[in-house]
C-alpha positions in Angstrom: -7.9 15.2 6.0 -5.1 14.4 8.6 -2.0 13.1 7.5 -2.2 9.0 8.3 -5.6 9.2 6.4 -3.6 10.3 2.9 -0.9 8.1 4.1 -3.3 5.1 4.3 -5.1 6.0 1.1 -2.2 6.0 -1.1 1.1 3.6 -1.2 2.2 3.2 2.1 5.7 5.0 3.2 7.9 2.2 2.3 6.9 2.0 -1.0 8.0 5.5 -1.2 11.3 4.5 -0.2 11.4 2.0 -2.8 9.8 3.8 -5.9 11.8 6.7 -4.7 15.4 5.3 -6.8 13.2 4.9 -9.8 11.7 8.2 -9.9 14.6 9.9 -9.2 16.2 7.8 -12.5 13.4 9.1 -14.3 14.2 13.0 -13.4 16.8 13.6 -16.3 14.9 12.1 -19.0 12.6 13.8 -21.6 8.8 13.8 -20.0 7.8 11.4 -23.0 10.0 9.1 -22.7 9.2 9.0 -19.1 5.6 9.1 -19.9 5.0 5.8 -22.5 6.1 2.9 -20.3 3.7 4.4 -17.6 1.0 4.6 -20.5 1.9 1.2 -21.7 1.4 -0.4 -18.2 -1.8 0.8 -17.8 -3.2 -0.7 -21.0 -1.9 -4.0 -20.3 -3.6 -5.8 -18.1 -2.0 -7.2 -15.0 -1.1 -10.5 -14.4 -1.6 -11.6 -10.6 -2.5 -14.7 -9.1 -5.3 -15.5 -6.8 -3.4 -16.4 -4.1 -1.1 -13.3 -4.4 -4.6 -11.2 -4.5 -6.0 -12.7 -1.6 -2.8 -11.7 0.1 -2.9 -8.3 -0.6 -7.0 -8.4 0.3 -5.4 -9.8 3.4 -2.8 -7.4 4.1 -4.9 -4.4 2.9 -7.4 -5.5 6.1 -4.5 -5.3 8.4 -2.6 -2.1 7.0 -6.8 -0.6 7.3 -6.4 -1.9 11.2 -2.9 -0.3 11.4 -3.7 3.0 10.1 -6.9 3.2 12.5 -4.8 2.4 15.5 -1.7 4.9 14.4 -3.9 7.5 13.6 -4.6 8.3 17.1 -1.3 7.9 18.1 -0.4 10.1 15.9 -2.9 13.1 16.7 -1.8 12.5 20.1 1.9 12.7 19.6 4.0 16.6 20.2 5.5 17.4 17.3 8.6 15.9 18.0 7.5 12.4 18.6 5.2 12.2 15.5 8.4 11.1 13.3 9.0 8.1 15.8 5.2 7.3 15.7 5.2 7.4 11.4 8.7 5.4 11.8 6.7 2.8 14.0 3.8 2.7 11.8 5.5 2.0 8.6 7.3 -1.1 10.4 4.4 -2.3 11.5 2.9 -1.7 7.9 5.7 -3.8 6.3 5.4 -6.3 9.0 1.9 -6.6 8.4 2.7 -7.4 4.5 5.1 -9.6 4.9 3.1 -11.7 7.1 0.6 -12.1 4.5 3.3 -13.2 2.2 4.0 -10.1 -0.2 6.8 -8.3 -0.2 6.7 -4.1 0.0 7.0 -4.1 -3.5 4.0 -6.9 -4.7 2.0 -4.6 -2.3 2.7 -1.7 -3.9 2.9 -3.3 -7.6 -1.0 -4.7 -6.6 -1.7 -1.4 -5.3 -1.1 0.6 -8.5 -2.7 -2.1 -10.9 -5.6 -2.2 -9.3 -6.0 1.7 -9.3 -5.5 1.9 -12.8 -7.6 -1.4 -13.8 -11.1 -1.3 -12.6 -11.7 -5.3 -13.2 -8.8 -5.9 -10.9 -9.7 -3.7 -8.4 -13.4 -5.3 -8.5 -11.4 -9.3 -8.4 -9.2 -7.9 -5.3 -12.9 -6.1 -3.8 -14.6 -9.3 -4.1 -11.4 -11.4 -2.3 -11.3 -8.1 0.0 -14.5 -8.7 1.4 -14.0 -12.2 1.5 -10.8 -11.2 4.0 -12.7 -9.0 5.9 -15.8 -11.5 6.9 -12.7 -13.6 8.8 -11.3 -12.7 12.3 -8.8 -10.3 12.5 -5.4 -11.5 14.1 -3.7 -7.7 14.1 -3.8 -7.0 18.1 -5.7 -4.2 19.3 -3.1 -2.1 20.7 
C-alpha cells in the first residue's frame, strides 16, 4: 500500500500536527489513566449536527479527490521532492476543509467518532453519498 493511500485512510497529516501536543501530554502518565477517557469517549455517543456532517461528507469527497491527484504526484516525485509534494498536499487538504466549513480539528474529531460509532459512520455514509451524487468543484489538476 503506498504511502498517500495510508495517509488518506487515516487522519490526514494536519491532524497529526494537532493531536501531536496532546499525545505527547499523555506520554508521562500511567497507561490507565491515559486509557479511560479514550474508553469513555467511545461509549458516549457523539453529538454532531447535520449540517456539520454534511460538511465533513463534503470535505471527505474532496480530500478522496486530493489524495487521488497527489498520489501520482507523489510516485512520480525523486526522493527529495516527495517532502515538498506531502507539504503541498496537506495544504491543499486543509484548504479543502476549511472550505467546507470545518476546521482541521472538527474533521478530525468527525473522523474518529465515526470510526468508533458505527450509527455515525452509517448517518455521515448516507449524507456521504448524498455529497458525492453532486458536481465536484475540486479542479482537476
Amino acid at each position: 500500500m503506498s504511502y498517500l493511500k495510508v495517509i488518506g485512510a487515516s487522519v490526514f497529516a494536519l491532524g497529526v500536527a494537532v493531536a501531536a501536543p496532546s499525545f505527547a501530554a499523555n506520554v508521562d502518565k500511567p497507561a490507565a489513566k491515559a486509557a479511560a477517557p479514550a474508553a469513555s469517549a467511545r461509549t458516549q455517543p457523539a453529538k454532531f449536527t447535520d449540517a456539520k456532517l454534511a460538511s465533513f461528507a463534503a470535505a471527505r469527497k474532496k480530500v478522496a479527490v486530493l489524495n487521488r491527484q497527489y498520489e501520482g504526484r507523489f510516485n512520480a516525485a525523486d526522493v527529495a521532492a516527495k517532502s515538498q509534494v506531502v507539504q503541498l498536499k496537506n495544504i491543499d487538504l486543509a484548504s479543502a476543509v476549511k472550505s467546507e466549513g470545518l476546521s482541521a480539528q472538527e474533521y478530525n474529531a468527525i473522523f474518529l467518532a465515526m470510526n468508533a460509532d458505527p450509527a455515525l459512520a452509517a448517518r455521515i455514509s448516507s449524507l456521504r453519498m448524498a455529497a458525492y451524487a453532486k458536481p465536484s468543484d475540486t479542479k482537476t489538476q
